[in-house]
VEXGUVEX-852782 format. One record per atom (N, C-alpha, C): residue in three letters; atom name; x, y, z. Coordinates in pm, 1 decimal, padded with zeros to 6 digits, always signed. Layout:
residues N
PT   vexkol   rolo         xx         yy         zz
PT      ALA     CA          X          Y          Z
...
end
This chain:
residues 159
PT   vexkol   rolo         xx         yy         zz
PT      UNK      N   +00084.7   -00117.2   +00000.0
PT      UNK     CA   +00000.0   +00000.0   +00000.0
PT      UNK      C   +00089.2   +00123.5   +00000.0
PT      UNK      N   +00049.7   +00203.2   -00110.1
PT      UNK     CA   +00162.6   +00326.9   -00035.3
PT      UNK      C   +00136.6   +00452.7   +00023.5
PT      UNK      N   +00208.0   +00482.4   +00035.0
PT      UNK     CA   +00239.1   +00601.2   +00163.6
PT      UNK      C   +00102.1   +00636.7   +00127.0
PT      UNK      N   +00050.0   +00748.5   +00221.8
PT      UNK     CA   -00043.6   +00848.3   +00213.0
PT      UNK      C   -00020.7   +00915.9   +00133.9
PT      UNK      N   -00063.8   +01060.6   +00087.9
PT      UNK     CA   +00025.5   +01142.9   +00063.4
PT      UNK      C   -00071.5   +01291.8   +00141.0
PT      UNK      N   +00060.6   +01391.5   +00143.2
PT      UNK     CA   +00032.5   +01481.5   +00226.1
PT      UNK      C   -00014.7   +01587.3   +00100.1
PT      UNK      N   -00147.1   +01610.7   +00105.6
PT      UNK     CA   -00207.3   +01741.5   +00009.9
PT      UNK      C   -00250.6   +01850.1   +00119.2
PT      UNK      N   -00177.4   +01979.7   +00075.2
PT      UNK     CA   -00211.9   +02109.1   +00130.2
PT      UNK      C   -00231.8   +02202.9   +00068.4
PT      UNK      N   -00309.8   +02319.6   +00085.8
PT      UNK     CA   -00371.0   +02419.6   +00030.9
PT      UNK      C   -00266.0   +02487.8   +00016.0
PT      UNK      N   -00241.5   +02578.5   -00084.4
PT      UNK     CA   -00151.3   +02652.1   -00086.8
PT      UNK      C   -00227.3   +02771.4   -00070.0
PT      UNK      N   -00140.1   +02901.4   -00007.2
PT      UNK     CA   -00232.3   +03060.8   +00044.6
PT      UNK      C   -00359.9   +03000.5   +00121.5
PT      UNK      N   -00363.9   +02945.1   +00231.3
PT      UNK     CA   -00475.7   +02907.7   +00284.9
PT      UNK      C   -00588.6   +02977.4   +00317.9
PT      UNK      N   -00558.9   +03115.5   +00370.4
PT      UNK     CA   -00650.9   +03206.1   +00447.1
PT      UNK      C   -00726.6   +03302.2   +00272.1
PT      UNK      N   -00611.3   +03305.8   +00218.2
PT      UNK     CA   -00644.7   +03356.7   +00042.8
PT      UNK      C   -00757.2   +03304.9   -00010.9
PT      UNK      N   -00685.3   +03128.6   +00009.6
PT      UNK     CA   -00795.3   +03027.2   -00064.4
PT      UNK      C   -00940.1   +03012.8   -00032.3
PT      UNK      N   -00970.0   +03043.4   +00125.9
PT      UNK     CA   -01066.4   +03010.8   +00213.0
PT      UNK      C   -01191.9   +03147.9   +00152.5
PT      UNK      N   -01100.9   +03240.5   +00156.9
PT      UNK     CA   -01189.5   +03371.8   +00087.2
PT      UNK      C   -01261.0   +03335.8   -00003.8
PT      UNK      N   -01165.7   +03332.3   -00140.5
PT      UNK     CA   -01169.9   +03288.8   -00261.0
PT      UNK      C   -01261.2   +03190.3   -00289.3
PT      UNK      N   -01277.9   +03062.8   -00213.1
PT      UNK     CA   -01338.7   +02975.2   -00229.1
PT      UNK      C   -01501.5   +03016.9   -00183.5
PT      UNK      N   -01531.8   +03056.5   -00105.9
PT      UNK     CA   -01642.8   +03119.2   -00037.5
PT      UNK      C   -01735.7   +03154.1   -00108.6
PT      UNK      N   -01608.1   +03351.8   -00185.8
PT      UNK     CA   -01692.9   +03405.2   -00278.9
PT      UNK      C   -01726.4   +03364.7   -00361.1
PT      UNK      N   -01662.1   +03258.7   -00460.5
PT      UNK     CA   -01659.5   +03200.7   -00597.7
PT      UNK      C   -01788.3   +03088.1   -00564.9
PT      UNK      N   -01789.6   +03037.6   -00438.8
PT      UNK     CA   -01911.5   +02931.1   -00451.4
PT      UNK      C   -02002.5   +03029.0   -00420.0
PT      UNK      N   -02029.2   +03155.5   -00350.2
PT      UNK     CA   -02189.0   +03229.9   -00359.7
PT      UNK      C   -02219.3   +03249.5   -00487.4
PT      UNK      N   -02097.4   +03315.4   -00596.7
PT      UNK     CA   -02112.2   +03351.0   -00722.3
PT      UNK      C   -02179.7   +03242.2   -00834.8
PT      UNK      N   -02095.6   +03129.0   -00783.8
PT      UNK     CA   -02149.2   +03018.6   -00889.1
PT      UNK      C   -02308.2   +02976.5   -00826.5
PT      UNK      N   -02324.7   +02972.9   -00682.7
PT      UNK     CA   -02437.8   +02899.6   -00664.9
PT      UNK      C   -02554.5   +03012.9   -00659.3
PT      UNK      N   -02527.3   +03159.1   -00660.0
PT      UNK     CA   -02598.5   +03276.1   -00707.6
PT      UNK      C   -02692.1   +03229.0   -00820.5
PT      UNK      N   -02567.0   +03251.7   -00937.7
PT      UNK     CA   -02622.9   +03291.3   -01099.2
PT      UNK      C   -02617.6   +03138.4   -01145.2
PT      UNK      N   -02626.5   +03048.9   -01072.1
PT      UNK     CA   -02639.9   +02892.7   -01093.3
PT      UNK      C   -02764.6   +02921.2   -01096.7
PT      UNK      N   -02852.7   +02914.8   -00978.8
PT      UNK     CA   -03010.8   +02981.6   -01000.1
PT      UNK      C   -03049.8   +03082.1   -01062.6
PT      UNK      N   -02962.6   +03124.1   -01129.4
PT      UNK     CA   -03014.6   +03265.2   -01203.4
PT      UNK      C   -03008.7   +03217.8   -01339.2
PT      UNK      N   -02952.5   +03135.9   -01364.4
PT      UNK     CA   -02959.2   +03090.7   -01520.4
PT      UNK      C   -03084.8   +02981.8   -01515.9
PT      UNK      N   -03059.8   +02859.4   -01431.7
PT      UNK     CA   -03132.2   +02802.2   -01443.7
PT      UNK      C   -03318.2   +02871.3   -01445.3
PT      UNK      N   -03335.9   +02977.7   -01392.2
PT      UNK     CA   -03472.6   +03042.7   -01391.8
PT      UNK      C   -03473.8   +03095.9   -01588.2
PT      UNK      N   -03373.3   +03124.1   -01598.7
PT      UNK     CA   -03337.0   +03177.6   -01733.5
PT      UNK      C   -03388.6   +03067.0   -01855.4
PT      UNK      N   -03342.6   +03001.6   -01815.0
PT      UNK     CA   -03363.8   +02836.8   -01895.1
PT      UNK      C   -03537.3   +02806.3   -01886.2
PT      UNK      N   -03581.0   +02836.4   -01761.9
PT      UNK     CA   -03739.9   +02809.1   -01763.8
PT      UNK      C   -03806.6   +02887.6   -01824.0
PT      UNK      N   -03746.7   +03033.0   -01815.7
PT      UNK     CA   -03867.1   +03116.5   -01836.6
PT      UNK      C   -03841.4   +03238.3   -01967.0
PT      UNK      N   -03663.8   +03206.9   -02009.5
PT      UNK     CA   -03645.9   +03284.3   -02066.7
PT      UNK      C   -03584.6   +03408.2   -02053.9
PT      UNK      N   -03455.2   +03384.8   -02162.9
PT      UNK     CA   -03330.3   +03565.8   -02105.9
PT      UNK      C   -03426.5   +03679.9   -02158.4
PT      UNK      N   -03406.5   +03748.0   -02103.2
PT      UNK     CA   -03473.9   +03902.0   -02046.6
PT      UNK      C   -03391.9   +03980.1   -02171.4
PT      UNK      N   -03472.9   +04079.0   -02250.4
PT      UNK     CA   -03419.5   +04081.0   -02333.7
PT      UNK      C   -03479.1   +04256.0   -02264.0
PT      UNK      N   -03406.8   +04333.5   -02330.5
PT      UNK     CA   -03414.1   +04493.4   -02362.5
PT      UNK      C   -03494.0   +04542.5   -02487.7
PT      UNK      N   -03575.6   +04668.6   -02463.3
PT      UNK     CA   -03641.8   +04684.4   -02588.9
PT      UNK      C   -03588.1   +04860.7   -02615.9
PT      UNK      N   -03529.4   +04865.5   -02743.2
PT      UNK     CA   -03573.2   +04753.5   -02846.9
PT      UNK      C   -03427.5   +04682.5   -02774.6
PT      UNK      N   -03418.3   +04522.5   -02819.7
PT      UNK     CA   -03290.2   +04418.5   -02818.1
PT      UNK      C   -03167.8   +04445.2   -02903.3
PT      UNK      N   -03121.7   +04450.2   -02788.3
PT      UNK     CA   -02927.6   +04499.9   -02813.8
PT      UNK      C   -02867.6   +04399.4   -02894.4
PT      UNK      N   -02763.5   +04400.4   -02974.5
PT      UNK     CA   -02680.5   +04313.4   -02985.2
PT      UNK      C   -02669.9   +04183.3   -02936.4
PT      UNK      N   -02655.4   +04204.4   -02809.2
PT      UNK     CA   -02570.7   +04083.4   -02695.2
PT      UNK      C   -02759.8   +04023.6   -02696.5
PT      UNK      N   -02831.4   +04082.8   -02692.1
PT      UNK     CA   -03010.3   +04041.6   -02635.3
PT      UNK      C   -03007.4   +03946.0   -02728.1
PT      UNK      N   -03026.0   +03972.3   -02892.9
PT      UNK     CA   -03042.5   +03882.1   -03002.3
PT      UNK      C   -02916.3   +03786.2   -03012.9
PT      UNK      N   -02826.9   +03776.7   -02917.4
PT      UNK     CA   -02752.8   +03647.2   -02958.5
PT      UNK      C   -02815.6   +03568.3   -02831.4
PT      UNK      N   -02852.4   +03624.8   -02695.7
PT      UNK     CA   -02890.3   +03521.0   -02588.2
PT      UNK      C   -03030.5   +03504.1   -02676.7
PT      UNK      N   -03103.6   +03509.7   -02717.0
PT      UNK     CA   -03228.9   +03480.4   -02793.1
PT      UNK      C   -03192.8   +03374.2   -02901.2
PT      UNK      N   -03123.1   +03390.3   -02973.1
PT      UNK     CA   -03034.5   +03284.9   -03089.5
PT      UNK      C   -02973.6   +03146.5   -03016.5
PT      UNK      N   -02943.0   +03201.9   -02915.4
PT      UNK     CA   -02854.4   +03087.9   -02851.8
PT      UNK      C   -02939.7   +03014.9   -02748.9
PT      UNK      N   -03050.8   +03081.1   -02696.6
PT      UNK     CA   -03193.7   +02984.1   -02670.2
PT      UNK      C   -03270.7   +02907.2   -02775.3
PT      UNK      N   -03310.0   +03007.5   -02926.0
PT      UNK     CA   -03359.0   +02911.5   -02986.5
PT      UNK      C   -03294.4   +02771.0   -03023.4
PT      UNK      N   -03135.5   +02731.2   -02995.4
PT      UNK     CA   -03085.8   +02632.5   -03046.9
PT      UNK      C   -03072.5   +02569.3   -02958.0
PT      UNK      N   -03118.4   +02552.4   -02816.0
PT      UNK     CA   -03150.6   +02455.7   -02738.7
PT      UNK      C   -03032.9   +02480.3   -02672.1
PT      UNK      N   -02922.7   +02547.3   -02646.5
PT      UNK     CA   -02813.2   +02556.6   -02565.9
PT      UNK      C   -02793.1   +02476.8   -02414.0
PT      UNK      N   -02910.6   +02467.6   -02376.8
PT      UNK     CA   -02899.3   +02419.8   -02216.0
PT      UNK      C   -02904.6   +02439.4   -02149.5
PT      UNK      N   -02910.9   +02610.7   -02179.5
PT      UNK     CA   -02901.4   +02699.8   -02022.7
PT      UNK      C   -02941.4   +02626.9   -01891.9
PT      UNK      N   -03032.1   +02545.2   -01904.5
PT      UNK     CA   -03074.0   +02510.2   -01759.2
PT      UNK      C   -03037.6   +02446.2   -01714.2
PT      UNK      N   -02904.2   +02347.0   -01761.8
PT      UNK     CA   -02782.6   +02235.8   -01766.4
PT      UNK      C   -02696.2   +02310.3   -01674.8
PT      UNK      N   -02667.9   +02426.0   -01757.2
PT      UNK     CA   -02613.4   +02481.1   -01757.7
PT      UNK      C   -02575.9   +02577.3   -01620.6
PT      UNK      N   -02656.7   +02584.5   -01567.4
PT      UNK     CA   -02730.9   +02677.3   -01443.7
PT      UNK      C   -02717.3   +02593.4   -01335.5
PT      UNK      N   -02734.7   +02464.2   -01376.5
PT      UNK     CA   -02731.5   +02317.3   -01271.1
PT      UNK      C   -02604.7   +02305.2   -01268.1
PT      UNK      N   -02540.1   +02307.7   -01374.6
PT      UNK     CA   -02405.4   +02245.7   -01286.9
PT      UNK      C   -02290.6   +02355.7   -01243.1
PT      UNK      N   -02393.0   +02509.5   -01233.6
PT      UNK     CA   -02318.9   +02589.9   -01167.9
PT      UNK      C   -02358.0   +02574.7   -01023.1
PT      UNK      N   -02470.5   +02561.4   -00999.0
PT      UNK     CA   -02527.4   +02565.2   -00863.5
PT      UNK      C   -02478.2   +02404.5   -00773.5
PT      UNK      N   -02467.7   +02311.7   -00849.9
PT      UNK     CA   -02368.6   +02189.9   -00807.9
PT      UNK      C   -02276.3   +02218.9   -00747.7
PT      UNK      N   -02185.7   +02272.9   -00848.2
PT      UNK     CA   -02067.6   +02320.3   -00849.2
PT      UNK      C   -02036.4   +02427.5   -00700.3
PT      UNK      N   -02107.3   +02505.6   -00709.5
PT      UNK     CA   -02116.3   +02621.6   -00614.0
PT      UNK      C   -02167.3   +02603.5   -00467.4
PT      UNK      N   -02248.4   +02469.5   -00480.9
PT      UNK     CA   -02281.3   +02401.1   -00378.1
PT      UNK      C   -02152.1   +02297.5   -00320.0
PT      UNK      N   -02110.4   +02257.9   -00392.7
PT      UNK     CA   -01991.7   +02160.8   -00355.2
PT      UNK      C   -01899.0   +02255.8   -00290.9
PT      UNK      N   -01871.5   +02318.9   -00374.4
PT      UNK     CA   -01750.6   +02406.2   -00287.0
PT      UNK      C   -01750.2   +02463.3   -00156.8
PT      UNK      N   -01884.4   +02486.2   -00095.0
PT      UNK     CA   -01878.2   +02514.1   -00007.1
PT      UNK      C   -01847.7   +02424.7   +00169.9
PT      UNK      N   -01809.1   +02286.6   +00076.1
PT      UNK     CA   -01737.0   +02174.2   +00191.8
PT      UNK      C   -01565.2   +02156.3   +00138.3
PT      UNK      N   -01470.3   +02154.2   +00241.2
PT      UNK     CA   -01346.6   +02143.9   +00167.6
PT      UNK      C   -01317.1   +02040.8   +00114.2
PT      UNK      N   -01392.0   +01908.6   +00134.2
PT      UNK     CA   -01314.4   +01831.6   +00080.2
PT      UNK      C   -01395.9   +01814.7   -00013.1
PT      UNK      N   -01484.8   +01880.9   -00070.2
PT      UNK     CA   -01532.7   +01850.5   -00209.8
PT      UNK      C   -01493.1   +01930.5   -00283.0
PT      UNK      N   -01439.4   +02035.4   -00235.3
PT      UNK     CA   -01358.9   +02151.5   -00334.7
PT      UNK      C   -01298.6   +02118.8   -00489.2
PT      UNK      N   -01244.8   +02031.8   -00449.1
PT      UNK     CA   -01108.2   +02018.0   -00571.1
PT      UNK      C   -01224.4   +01971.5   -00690.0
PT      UNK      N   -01271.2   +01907.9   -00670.7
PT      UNK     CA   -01372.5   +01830.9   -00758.0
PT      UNK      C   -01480.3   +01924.9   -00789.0
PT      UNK      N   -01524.7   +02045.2   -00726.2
PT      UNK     CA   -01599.5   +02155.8   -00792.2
PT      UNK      C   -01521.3   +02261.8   -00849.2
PT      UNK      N   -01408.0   +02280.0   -00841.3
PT      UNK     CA   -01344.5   +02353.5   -00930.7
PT      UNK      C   -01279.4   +02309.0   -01038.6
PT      UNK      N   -01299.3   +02194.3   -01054.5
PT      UNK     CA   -01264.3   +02077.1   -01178.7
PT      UNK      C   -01387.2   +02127.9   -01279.7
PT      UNK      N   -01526.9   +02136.9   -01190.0
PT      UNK     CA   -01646.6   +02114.8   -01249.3
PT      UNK      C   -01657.3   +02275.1   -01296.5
PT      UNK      N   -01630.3   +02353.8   -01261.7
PT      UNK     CA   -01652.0   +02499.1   -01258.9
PT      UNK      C   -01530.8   +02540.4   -01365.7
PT      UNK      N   -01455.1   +02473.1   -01414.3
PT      UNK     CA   -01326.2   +02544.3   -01483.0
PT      UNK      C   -01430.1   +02560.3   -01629.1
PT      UNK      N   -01444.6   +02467.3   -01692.1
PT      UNK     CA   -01555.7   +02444.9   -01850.8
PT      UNK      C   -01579.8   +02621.5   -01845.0
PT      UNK      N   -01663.3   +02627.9   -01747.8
PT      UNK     CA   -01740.7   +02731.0   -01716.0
PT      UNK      C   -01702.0   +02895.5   -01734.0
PT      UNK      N   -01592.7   +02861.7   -01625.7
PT      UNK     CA   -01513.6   +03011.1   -01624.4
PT      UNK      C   -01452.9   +03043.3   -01775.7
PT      UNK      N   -01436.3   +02943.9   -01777.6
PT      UNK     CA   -01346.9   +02933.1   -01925.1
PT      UNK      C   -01427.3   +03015.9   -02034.5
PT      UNK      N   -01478.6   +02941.3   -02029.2
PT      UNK     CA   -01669.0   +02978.7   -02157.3
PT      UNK      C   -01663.5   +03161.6   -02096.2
PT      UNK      N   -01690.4   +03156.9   -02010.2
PT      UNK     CA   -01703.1   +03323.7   -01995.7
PT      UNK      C   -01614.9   +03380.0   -01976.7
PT      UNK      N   -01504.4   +03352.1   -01955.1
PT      UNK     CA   -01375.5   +03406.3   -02006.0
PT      UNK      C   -01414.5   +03474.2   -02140.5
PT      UNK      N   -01388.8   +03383.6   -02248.0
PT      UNK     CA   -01410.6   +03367.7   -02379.3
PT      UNK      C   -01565.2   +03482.8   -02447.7
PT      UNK      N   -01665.9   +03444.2   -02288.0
PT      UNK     CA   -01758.1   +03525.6   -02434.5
PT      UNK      C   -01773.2   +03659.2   -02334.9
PT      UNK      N   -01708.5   +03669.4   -02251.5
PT      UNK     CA   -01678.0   +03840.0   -02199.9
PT      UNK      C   -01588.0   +03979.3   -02319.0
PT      UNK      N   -01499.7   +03882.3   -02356.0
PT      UNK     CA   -01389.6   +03920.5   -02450.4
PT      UNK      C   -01397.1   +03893.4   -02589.8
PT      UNK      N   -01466.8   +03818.5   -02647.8
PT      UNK     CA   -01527.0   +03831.8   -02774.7
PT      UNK      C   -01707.8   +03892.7   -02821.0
PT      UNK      N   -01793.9   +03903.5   -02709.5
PT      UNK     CA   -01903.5   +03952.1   -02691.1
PT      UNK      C   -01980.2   +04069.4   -02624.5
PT      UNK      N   -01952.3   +04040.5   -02505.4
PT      UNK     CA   -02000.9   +04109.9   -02351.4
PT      UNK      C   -01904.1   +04177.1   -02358.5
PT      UNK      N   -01862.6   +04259.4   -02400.4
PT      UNK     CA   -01738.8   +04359.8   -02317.8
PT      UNK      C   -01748.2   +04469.7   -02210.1
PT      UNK      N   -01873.9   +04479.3   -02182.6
PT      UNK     CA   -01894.0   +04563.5   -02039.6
PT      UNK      C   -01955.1   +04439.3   -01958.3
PT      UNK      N   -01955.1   +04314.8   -01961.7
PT      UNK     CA   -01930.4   +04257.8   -01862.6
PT      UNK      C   -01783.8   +04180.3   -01822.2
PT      UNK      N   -01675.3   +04257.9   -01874.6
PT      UNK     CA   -01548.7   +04213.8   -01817.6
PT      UNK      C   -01533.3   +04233.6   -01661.2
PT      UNK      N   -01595.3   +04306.3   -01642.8
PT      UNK     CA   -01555.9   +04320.2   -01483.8
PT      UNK      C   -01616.6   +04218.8   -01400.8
PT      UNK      N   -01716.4   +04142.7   -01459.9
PT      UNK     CA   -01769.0   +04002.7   -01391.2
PT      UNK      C   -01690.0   +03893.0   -01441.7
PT      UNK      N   -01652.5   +03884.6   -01591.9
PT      UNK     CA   -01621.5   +03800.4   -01633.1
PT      UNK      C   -01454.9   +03729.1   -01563.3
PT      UNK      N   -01372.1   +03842.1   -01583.1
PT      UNK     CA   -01207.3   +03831.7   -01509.8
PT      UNK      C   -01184.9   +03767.5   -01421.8
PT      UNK      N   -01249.4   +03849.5   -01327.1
PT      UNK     CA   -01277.5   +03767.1   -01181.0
PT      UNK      C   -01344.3   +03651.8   -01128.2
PT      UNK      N   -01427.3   +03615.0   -01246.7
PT      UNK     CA   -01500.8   +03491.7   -01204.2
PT      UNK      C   -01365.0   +03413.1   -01264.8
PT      UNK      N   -01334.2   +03426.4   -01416.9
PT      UNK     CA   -01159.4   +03296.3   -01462.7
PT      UNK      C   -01063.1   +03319.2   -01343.0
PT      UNK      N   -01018.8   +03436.3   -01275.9
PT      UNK     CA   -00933.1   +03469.6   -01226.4
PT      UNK      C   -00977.8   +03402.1   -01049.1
PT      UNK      N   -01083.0   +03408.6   -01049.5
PT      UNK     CA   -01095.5   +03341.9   -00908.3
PT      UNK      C   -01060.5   +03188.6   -00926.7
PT      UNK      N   -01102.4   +03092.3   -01060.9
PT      UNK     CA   -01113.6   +02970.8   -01073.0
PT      UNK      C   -00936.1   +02940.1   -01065.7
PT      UNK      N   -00859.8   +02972.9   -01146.0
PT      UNK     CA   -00735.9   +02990.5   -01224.3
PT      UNK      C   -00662.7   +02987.6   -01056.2
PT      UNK      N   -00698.1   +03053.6   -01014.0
PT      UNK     CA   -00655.9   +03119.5   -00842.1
PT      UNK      C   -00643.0   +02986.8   -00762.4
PT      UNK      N   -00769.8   +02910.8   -00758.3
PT      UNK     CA   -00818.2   +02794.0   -00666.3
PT      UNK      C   -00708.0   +02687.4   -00770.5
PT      UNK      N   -00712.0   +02657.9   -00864.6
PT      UNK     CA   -00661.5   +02572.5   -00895.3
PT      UNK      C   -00490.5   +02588.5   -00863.9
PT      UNK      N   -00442.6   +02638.2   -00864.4
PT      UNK     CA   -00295.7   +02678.6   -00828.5
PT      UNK      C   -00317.8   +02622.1   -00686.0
PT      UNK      N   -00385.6   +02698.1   -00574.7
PT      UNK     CA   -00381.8   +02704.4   -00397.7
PT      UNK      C   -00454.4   +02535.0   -00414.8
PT      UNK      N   -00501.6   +02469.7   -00504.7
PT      UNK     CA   -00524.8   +02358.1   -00484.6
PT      UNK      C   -00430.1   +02240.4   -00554.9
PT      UNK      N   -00338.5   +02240.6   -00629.9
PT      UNK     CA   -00288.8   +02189.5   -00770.4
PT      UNK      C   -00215.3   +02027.6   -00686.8
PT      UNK      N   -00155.5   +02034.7   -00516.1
PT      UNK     CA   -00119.2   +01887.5   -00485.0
PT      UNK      C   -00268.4   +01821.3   -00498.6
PT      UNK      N   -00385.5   +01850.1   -00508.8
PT      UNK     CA   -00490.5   +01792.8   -00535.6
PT      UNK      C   -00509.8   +01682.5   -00663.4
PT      UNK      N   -00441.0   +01785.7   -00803.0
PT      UNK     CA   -00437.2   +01732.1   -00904.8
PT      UNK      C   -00359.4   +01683.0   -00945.9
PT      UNK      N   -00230.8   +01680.3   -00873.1
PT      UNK     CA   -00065.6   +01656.5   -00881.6
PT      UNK      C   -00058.5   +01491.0   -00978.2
PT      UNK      N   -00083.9   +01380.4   -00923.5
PT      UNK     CA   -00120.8   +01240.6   -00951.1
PT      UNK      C   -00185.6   +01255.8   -01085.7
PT      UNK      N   -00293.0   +01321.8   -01136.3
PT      UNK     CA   -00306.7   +01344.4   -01273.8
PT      UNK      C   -00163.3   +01353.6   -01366.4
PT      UNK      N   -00086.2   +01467.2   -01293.2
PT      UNK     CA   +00031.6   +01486.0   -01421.5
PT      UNK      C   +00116.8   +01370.5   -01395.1
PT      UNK      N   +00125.8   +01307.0   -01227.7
PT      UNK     CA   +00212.6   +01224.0   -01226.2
PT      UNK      C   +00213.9   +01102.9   -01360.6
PT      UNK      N   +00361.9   +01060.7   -01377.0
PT      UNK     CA   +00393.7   +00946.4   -01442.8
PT      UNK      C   +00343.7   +00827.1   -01396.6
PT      UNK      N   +00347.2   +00689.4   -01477.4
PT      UNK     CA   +00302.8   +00551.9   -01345.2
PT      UNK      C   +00372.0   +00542.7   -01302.7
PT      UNK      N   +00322.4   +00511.7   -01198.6
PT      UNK     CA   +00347.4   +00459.8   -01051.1
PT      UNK      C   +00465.3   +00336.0   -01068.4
PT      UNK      N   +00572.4   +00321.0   -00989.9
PT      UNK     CA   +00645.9   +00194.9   -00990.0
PT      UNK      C   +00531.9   +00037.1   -00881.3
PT      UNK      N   +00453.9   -00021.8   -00985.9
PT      UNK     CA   +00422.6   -00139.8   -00890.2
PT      UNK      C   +00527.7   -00296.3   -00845.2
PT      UNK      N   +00539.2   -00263.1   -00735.6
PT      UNK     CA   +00615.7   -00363.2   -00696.5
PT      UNK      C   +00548.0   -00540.4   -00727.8
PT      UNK      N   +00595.4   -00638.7   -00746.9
PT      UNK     CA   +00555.4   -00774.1   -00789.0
PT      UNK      C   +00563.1   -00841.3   -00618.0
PT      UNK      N   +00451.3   -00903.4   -00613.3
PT      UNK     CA   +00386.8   -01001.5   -00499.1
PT      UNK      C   +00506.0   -01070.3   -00491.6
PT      UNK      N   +00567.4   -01122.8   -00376.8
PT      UNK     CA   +00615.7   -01229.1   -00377.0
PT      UNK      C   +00590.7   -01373.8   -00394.3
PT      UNK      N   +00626.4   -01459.0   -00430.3
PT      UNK     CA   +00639.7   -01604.0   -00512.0
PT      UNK      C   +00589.8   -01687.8   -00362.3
PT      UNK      N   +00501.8   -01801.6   -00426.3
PT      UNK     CA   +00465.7   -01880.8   -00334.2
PT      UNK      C   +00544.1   -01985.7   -00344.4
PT      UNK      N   +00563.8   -02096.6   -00262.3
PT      UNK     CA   +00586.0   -02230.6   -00311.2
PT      UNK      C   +00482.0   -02286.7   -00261.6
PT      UNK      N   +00407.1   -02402.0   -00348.1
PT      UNK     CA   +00324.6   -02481.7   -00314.3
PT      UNK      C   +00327.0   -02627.5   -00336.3
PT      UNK      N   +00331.0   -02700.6   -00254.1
PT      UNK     CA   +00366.0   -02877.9   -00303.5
PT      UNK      C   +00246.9   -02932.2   -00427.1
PT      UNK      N   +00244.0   -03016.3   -00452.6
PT      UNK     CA   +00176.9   -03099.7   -00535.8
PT      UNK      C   +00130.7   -03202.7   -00447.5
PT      UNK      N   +00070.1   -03295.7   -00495.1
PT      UNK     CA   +00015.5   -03436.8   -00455.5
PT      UNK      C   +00129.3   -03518.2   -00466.3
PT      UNK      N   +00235.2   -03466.9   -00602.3
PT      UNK     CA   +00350.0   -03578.6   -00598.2
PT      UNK      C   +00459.3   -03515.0   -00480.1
PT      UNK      N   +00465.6   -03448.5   -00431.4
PT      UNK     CA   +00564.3   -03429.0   -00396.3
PT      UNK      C   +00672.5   -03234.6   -00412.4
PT      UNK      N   +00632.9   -03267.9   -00532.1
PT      UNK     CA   +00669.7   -03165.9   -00619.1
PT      UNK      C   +00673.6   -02980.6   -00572.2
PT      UNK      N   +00733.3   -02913.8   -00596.0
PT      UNK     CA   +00688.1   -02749.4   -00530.8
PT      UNK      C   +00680.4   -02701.3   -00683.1
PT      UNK      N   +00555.6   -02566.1   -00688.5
PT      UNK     CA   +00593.0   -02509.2   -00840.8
PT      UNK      C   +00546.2   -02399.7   -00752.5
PT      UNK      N   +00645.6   -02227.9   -00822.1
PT      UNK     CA   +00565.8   -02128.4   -00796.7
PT      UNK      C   +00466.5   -02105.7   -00847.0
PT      UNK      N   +00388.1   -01998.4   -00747.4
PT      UNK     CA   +00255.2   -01924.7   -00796.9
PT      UNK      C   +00273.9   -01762.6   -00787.1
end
């Protein structure tokens, strides 16, 4: 069996913040999309730019309400430590995506967008001996030691 291994937070009191705000945020607008998904994005009249692509990107079935769920999962998990690592696994897709459509779309929502990648990007670093074993190489497995076992004749053969 081997060793344990020792995983620690890196910036602990940083991380503890960080982790907090980022799970109100996700488990916030986790319910805020998912209502979005039931009832429909709120559009401006007349509809802006950014209005007619969330309208476009509802008519094609996008998911929003998938979508909304596995922020509020996500945002829910985090708020126990040892489920952390595994909701910011689940939450990266995410940040990522709005990374991406802050800076090619939304550009006056950069100031939500940054900070939501920049909080995720953050946790994963103060968490990364978490994921360490992912990058690791295999493992050296050591071989059982050899039995001897008699026969009926007499005989020993290993096993």
């Amino acid at each position: 069996m081997p060793p344990p291994v020792n995983r620690s937070v890196r910036l602990p009191r940083l991380a503890f913040v960080v982790r907090i705000l980022f799970a109100l945020f996700l488990f916030g607008t986790g319910i805020m999309t998912m209502g979005f998904g039931i009832n429909g994005y709120p559009v401006g009249d007349p509809p802006t730019e950014l209005d007619q692509f969330m309208i476009a990107l509802e008519k094609t079935g996008y998911l929003i309400f998938w979508v909304g769920l596995l922020k509020t999962v996500a945002g829910g998990l985090m708020f126990f430590p040892r489920t952390t690592p595994l909701a910011i696994l689940m939450a990266l897709p995410y940040a990522f995506n709005i990374l991406l459509y802050v800076i090619f779309f939304a550009h006056q929502y950069l100031v939500v967008g940054l900070p939501d990648f920049a909080a995720c990007a953050l946790l994963i670093y103060c968490y990364f001996d978490w994921y360490r074993p992912i990058f690791a190489g295999p493992t050296e497995v050591t071989q059982p030691a050899t039995v001897s076992i008699q026969n009926s004749n007499g005989g020993e053969h290993a096993i």
